[in-house]
Backbone bond lengths (Angstrom), bond angles and torsions (degrees), N, CA, C in turn:
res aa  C-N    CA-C-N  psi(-1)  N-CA   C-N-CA  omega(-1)  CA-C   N-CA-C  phi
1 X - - - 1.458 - - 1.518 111.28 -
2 X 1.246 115.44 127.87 1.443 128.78 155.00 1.810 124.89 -26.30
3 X 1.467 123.55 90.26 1.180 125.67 171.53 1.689 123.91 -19.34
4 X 1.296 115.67 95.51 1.714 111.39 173.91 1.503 108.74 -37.49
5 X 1.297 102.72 120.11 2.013 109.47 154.84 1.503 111.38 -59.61
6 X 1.214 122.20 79.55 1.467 133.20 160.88 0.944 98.78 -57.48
7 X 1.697 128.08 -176.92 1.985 137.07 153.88 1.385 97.08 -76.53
8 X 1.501 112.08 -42.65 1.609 84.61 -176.24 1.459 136.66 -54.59
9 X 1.571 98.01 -36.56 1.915 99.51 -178.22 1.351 97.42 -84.44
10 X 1.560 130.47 -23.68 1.552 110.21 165.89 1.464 134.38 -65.04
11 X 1.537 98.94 -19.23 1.731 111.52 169.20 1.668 103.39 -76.11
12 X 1.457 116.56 -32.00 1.459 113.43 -170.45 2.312 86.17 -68.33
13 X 0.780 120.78 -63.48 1.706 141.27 -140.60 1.822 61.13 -56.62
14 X 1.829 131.08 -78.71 1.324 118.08 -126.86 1.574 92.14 -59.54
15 X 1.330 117.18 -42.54 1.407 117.62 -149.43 1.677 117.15 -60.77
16 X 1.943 104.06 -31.73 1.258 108.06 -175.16 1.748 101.06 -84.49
17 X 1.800 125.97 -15.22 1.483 100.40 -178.41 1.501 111.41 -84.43
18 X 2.005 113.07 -4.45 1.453 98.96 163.78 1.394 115.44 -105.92
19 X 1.350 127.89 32.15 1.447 120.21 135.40 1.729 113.64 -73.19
20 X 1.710 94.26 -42.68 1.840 88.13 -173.11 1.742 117.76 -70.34
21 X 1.589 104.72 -6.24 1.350 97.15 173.91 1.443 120.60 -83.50
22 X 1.203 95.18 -27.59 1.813 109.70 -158.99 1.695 93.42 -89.40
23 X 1.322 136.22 -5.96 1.270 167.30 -133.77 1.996 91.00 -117.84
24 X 1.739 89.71 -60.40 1.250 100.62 -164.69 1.952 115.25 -88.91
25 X 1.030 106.26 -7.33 1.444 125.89 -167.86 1.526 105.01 -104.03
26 X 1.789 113.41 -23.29 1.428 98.95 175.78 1.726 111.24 -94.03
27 X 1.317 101.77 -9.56 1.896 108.20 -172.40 1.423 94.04 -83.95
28 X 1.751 119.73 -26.83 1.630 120.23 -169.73 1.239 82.91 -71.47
29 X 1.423 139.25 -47.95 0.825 110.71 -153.80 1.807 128.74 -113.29
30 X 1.336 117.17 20.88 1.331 127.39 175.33 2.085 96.89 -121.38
31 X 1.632 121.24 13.86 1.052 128.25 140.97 1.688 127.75 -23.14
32 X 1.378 122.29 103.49 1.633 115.85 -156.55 0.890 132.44 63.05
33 X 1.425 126.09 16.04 1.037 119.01 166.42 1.498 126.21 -126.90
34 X 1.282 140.83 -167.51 1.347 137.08 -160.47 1.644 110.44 -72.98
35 X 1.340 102.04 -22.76 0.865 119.51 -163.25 1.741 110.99 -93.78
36 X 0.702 155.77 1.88 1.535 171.71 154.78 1.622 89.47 -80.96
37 X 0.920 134.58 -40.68 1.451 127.19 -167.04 1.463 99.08 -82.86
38 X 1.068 145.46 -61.60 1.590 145.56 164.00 1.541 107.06 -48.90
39 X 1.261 117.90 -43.47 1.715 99.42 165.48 1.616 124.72 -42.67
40 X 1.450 90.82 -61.87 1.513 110.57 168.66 1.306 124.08 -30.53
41 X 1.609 110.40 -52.69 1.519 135.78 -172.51 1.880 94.50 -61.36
42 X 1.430 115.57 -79.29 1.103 141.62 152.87 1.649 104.48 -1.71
43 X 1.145 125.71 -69.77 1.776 130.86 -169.74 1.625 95.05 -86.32
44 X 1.356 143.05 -19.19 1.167 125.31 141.76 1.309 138.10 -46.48
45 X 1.600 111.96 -34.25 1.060 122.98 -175.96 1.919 117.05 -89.85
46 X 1.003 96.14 -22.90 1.337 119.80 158.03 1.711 131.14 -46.83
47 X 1.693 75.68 -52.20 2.110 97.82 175.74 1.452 121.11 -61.87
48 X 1.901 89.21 -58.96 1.367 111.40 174.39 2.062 118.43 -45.82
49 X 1.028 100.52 -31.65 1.609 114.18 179.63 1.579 100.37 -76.83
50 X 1.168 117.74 -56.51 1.587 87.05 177.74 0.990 123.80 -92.11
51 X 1.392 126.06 -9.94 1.677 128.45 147.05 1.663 102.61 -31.30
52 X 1.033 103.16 -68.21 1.804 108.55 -162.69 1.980 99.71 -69.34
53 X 1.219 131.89 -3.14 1.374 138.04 -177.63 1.358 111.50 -102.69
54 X 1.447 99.90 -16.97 1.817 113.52 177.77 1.734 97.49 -86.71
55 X 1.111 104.31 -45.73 1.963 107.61 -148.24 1.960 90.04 -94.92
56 X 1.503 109.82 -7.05 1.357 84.57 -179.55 1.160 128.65 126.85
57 X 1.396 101.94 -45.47 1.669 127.08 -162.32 1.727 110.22 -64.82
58 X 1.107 124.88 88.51 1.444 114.01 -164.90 1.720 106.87 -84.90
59 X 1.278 107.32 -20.54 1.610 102.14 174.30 1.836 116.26 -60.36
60 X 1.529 84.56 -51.86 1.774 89.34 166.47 1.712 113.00 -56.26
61 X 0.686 132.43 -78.42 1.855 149.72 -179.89 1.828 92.59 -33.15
62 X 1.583 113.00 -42.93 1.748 93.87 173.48 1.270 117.31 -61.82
63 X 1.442 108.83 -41.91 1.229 118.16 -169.33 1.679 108.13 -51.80
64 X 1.097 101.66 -45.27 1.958 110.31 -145.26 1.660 75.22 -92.77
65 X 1.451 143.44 -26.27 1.166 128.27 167.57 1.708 114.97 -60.41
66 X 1.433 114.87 -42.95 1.433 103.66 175.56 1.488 119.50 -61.53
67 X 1.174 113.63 -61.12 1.772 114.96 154.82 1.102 120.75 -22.08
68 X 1.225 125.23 -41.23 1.679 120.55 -169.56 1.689 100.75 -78.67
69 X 1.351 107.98 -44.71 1.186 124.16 -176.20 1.712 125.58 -43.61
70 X 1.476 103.60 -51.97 1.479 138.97 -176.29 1.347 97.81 -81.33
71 X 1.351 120.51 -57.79 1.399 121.73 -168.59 2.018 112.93 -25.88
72 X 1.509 117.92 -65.97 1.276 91.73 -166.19 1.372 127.32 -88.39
73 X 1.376 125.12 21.94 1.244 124.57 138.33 1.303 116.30 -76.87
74 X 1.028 155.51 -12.32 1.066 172.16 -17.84 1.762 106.39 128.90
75 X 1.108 115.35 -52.04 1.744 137.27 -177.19 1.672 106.57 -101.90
76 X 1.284 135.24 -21.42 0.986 167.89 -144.19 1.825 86.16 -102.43
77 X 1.575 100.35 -69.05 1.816 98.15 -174.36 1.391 109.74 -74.41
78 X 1.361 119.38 -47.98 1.423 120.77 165.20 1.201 123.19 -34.76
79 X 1.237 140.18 -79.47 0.946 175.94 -89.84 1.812 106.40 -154.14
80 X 1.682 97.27 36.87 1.535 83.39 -168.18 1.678 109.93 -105.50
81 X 1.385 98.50 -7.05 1.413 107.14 -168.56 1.849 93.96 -99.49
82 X 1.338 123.09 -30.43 1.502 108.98 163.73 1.775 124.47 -59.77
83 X 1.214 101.13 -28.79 1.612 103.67 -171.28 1.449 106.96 -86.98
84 X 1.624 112.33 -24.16 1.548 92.29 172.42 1.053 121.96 -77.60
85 X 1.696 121.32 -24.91 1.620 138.61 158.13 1.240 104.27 -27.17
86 X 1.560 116.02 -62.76 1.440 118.56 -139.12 2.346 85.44 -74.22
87 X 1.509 93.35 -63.39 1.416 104.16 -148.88 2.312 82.69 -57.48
88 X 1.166 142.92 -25.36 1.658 132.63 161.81 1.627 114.07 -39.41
89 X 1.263 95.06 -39.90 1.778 108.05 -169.84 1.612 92.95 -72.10
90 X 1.113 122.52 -63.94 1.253 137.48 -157.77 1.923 105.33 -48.21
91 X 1.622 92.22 -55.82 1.356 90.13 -169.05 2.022 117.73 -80.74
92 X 1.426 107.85 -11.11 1.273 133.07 160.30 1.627 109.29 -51.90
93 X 1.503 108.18 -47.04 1.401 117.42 -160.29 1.937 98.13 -64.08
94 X 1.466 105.85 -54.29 1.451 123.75 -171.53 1.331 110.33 -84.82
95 X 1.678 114.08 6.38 1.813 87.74 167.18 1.654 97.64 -95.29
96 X 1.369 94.81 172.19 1.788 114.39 155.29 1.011 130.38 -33.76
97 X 1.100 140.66 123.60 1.870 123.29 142.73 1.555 119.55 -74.77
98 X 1.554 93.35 136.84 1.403 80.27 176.46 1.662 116.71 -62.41
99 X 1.614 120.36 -177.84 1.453 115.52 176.41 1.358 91.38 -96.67
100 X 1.129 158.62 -4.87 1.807 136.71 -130.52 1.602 70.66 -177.45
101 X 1.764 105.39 143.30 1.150 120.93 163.55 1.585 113.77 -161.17
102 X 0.984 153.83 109.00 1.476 162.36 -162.20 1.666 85.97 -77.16
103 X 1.737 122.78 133.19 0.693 134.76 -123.47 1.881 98.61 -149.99
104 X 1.497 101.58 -28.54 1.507 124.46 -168.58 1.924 90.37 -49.56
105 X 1.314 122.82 -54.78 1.675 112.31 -165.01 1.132 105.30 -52.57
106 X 1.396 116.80 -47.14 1.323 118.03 -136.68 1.597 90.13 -83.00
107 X 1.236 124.42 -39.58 1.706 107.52 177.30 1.360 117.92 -78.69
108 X 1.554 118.20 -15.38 1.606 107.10 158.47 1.287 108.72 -64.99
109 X 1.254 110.71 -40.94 1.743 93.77 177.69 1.636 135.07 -51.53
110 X 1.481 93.42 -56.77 1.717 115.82 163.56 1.721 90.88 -35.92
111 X 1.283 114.92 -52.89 1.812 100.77 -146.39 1.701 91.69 -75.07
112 X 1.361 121.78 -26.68 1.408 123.93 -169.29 1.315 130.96 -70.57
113 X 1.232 101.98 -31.45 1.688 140.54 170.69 1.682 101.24 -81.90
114 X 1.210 117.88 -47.56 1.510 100.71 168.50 1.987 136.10 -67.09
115 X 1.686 93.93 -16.73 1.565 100.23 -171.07 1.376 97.67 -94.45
116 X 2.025 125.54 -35.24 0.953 112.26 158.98 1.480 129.11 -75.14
117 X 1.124 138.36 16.78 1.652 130.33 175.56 1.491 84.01 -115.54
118 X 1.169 154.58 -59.73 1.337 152.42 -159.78 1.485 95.04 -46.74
119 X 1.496 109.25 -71.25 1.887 120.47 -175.46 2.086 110.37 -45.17
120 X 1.287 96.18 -50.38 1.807 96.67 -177.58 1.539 102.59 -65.27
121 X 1.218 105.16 -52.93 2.115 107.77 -165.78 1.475 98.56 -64.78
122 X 1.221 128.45 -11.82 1.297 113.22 172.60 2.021 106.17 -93.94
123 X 1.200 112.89 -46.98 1.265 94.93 169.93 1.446 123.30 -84.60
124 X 1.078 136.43 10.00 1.132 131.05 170.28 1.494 107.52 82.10
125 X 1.391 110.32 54.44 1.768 107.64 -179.46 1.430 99.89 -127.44
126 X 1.449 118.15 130.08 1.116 144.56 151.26 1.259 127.88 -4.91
127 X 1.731 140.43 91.78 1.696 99.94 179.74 1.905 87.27 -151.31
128 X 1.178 100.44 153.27 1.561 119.51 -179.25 1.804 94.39 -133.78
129 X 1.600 82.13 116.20 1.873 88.21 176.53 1.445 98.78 -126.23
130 X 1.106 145.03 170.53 1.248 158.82 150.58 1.720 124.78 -146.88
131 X 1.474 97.12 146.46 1.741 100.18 -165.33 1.520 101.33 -130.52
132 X 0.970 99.38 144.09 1.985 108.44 -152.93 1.452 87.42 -96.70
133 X 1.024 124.07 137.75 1.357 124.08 166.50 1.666 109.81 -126.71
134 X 1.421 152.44 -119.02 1.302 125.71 -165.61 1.538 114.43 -86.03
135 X 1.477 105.52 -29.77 1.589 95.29 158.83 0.998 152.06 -58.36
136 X 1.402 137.43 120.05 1.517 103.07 -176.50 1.325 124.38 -105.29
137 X 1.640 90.97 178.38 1.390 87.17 -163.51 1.926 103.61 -133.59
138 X 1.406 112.46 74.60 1.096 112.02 168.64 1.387 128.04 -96.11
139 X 0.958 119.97 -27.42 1.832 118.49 148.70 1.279 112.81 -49.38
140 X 1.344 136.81 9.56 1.405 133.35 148.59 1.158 122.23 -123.66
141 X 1.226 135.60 -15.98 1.496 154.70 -164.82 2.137 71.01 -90.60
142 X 1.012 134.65 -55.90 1.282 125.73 -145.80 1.896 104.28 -82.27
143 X 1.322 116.09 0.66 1.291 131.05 151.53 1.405 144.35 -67.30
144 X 1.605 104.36 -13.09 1.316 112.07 -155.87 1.503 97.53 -132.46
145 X 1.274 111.52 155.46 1.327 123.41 157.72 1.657 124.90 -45.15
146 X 1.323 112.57 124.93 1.237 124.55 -167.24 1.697 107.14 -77.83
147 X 1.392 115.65 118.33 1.669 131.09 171.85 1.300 125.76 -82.97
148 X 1.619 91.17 -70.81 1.230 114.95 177.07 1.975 117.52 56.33
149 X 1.529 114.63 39.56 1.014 145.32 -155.76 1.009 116.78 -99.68
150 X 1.406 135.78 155.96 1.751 146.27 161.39 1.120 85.15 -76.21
151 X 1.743 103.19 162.76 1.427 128.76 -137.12 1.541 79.20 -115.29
152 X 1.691 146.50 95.97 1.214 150.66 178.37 1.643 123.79 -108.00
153 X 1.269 115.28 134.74 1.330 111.24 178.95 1.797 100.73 -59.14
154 X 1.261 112.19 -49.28 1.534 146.78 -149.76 1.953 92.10 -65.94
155 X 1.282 108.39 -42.57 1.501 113.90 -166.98 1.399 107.12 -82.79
156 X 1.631 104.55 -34.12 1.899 101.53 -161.21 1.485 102.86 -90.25
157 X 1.696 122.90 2.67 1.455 124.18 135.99 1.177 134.76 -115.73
158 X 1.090 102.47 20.63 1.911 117.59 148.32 1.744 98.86 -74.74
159 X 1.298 123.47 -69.72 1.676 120.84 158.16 1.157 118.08 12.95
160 X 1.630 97.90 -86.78 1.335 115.61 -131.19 2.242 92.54 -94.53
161 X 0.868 103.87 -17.35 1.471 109.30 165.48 1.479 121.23 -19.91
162 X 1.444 127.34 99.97 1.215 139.81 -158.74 2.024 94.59 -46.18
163 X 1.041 125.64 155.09 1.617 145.65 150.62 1.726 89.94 59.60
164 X 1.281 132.57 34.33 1.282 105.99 160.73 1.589 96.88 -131.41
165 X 1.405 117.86 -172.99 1.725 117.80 -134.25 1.332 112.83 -71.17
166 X 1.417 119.86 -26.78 1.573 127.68 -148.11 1.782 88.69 -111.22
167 X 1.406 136.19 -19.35 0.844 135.47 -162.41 1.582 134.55 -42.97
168 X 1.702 99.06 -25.39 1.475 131.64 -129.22 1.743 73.31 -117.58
169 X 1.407 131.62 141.55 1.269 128.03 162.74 1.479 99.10 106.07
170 X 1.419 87.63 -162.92 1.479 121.73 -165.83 2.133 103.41 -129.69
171 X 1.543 85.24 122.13 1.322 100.16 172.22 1.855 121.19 -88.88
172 X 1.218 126.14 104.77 1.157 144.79 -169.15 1.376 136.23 -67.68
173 X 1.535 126.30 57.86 1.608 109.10 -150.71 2.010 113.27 -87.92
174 X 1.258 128.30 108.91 0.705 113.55 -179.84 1.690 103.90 -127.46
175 X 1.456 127.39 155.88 1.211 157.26 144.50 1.447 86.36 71.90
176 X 1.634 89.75 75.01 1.585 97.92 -177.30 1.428 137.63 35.37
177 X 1.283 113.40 26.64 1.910 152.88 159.49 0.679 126.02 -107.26
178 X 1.780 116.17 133.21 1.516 128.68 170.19 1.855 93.24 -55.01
179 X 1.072 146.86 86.50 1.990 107.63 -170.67 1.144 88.88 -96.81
180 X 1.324 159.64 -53.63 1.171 128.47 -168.00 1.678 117.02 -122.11
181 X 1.204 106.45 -172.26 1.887 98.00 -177.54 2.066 86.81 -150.06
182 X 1.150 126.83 -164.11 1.402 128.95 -165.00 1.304 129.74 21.48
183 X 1.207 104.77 9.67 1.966 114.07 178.92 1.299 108.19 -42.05
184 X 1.909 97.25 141.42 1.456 88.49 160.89 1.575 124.97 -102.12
185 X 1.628 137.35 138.82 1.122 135.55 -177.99 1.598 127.36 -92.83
186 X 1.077 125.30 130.84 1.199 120.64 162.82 1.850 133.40 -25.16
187 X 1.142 128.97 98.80 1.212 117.05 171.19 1.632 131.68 -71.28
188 X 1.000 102.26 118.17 1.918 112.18 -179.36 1.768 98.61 -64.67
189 X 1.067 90.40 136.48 1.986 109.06 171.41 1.575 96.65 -91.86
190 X 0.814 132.54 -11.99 1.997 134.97 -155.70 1.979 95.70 -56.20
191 X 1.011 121.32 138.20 1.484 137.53 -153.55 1.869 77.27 -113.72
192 X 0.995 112.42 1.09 1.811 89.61 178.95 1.941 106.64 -103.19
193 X 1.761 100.97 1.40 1.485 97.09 -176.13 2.065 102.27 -85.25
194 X 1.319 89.03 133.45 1.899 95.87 -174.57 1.551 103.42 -40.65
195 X 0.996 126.87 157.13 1.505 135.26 164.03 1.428 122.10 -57.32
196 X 1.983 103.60 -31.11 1.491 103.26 178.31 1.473 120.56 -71.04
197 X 1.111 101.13 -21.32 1.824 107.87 -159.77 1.478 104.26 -67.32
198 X 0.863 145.73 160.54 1.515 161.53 169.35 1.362 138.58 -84.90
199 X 1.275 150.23 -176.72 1.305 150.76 128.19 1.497 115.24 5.54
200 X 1.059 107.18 -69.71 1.792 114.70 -161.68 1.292 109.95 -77.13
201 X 1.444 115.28 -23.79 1.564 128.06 169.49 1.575 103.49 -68.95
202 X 0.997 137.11 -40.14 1.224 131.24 -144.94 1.763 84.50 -114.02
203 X 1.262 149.86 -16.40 1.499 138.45 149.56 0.789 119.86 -66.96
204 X 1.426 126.05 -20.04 1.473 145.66 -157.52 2.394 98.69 -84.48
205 X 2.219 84.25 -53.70 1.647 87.59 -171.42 1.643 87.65 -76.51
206 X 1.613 145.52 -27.07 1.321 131.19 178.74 0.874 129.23 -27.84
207 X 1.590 94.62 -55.56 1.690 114.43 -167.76 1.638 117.95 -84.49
208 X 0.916 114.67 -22.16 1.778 115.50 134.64 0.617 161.76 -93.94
209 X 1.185 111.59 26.78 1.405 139.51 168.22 1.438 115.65 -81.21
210 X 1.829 100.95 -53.82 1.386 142.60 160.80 1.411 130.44 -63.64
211 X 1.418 105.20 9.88 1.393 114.20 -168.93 1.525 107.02 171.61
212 X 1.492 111.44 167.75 1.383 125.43 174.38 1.929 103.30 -102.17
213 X 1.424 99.29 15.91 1.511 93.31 168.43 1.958 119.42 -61.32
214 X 1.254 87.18 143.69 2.140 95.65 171.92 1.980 86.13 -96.71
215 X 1.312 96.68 131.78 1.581 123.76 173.93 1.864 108.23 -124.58
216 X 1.651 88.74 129.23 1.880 73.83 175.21 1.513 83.44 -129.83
217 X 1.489 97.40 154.40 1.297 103.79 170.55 1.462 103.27 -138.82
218 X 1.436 100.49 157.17 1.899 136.76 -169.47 1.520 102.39 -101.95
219 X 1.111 137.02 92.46 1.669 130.13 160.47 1.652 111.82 -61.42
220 X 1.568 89.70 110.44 1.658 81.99 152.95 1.537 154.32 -104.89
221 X 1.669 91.81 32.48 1.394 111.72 160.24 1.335 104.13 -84.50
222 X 1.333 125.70 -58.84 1.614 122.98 -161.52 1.710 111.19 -103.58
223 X 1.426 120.61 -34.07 1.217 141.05 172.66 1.583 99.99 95.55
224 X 1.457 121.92 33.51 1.535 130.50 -179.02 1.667 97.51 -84.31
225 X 1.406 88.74 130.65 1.473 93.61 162.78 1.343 137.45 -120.53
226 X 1.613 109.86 135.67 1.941 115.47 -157.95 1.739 102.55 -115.55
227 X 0.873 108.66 170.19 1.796 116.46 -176.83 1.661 88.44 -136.58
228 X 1.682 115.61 131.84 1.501 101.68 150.37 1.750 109.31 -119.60
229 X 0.609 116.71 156.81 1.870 136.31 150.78 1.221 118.02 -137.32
230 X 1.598 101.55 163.20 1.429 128.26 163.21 1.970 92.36 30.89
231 X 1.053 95.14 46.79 2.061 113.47 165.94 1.140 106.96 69.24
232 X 1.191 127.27 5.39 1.302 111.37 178.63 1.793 114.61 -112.78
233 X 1.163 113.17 160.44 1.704 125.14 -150.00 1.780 82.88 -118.65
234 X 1.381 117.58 111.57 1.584 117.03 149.31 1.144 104.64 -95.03
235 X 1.733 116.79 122.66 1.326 108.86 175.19 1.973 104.23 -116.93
236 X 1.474 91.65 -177.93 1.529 94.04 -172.12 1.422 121.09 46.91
237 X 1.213 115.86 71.81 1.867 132.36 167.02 1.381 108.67 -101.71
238 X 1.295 97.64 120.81 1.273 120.51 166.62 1.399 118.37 -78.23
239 X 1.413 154.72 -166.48 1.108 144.76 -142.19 2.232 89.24 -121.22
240 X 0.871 111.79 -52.74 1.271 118.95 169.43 1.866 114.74 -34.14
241 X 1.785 87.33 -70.15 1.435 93.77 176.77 1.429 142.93 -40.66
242 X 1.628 87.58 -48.28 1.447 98.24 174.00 1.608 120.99 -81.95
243 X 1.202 104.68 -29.66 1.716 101.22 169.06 1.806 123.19 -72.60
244 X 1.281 103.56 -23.10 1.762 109.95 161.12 1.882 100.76 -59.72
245 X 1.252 98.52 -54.82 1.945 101.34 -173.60 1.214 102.56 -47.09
246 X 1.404 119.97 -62.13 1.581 136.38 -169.51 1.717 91.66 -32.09
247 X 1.705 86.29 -76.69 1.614 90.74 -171.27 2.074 121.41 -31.87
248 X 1.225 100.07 -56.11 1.439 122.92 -173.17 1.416 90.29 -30.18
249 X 1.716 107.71 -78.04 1.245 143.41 -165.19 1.769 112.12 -38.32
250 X 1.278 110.00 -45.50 1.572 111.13 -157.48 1.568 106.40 -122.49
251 X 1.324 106.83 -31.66 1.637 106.22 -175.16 1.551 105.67 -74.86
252 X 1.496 109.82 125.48 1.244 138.31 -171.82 1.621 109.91 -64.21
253 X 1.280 129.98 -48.06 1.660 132.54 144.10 1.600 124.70 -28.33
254 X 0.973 107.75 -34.80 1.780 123.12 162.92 1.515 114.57 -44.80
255 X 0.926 106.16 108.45 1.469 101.25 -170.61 2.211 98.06 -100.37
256 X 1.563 98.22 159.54 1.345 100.22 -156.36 1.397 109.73 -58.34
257 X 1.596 111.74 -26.17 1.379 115.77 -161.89 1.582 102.08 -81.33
258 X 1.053 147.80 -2.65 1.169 144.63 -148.36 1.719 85.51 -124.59
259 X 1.484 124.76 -34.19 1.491 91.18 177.27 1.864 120.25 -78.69
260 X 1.131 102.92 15.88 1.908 96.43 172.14 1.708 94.65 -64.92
261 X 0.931 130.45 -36.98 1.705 108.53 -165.04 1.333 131.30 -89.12
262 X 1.949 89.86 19.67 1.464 97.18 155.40 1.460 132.27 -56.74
263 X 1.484 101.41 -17.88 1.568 105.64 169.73 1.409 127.83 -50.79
264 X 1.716 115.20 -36.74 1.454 110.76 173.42 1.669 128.52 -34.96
265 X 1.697 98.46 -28.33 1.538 112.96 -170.06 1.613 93.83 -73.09
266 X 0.968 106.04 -26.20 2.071 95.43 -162.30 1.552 98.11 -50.14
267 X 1.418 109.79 124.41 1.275 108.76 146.31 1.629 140.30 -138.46
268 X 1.307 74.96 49.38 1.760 99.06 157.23 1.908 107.69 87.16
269 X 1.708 102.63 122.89 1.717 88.02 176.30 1.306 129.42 -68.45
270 X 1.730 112.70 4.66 1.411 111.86 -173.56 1.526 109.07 -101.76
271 X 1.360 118.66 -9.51 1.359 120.82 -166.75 1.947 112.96 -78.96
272 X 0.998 83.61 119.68 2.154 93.42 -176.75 1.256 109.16 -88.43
């Protein structure tokens, strides 16, 4: 006969499908990155311990007991720039929106970001911008040359202007300010960025990795332009594309559910 659904085995059933979710939500989400690989390492070491607890071996089984032991302080330091990611998202997810939001920056911005990426991608000039959105980002803002500027099409390619001072870096827009320009960015290790891409690509996936910052970047081999967040690299934007994102991204009428279909833009980290 078929086991009665008591509460108890239904408290056993809920409790083990939110280990397997939360199971499944942390591998979704350390996916490509360094960090899936030390998990990996980690659940080897795991195996090996009761392998060696089955066959006997207690020298092995101490060993893989101290490891187990140490381990999550251990993931804790590693792993310090994923967990503040994760627990930013988290508390983002559960606040409010406001109802009413003045709206005027955010489309000067859109329009500012469009006259400067239009002007560089056509000549082929260089530019790493990033726009802070609830994270912050003053351990990088505190790298760079101080602006403290209106948000200008006219300025963010005055910037990016090959051999003059500010050129070199990452331009910083936060709290509706140019505030800094030459920042330095975090570089992503992630094995899913193409081999061709460069420097500015790889501050570009840093800084979202490290943050819920929007990063666009200017190639100045081809003058193609990509946006990354929350780790992921949109590459090849066309002028359309990226101003629908813009919109998605910043306009306060946007409601949350409508930005999942930013995915249409993905087009793939292997594509050249």
């Amino acid at each position: 006969m078929l086991p009665l659904l008591t509460s108890n085995n239904l408290m056993h059933a809920i409790d083990i499908a939110i280990i397997w979710f939360l199971l499944y939500k942390i591998i979704q989400f350390v996916e490509g990155t360094r960090a899936l690989q030390i998990l990996l390492g980690l659940g080897t070491g795991i195996l090996v311990k009761v392998i060696s607890w089955y066959l006997g071996l207690a020298t092995v089984s101490w060993v893989m007991d101290q490891l187990i032991t140490w381990a999550p302080i251990a993931l804790v330091v590693i792993f310090q720039q994923e967990i503040r990611r994760g627990l930013e998202s988290l508390g983002r997810r559960i606040t409010l929106r406001r109802s009413h939001i003045d709206n005027s920056f955010e489309q000067q911005l859109i329009k500012s970001l469009d006259e400067a990426l239009q002007y560089m991608s056509k000549r082929r000039i260089g530019a790493l911008i990033t726009i802070q959105r609830d994270a912050n980002l003053d351990e990088y803002i505190k790298t760079g040359i101080k602006l403290d500027a209106y948000v200008t099409g006219q300025l963010l390619i005055n910037t990016f202007i090959p051999n003059t001072p500010l050129h070199d870096g990452a331009v910083i827009i936060s709290d509706k300010r140019i505030a800094v320009a030459s920042a330095y960015l975090p570089l992503s290790e992630s094995t899913r960025i193409p081999k061709e891409l460069g420097t500015r690509h790889r501050a570009a996936v840093g800084i979202s990795e490290a943050s819920d910052a929007i990063t666009v970047v200017v190639s100045e081999e081809t003058g193609e332009i990509s946006i990354t967040q929350k780790g992921d690299l949109l590459r090849h934007m066309d002028q359309s594309s990226y101003l629908t994102y813009f919109e998605k991204q910043f306009l306060a009428n946007i409601t949350e559910g409508t930005q999942t279909s930013n995915k249409k833009w993905w087009k793939g980290w292997g594509r050249g």
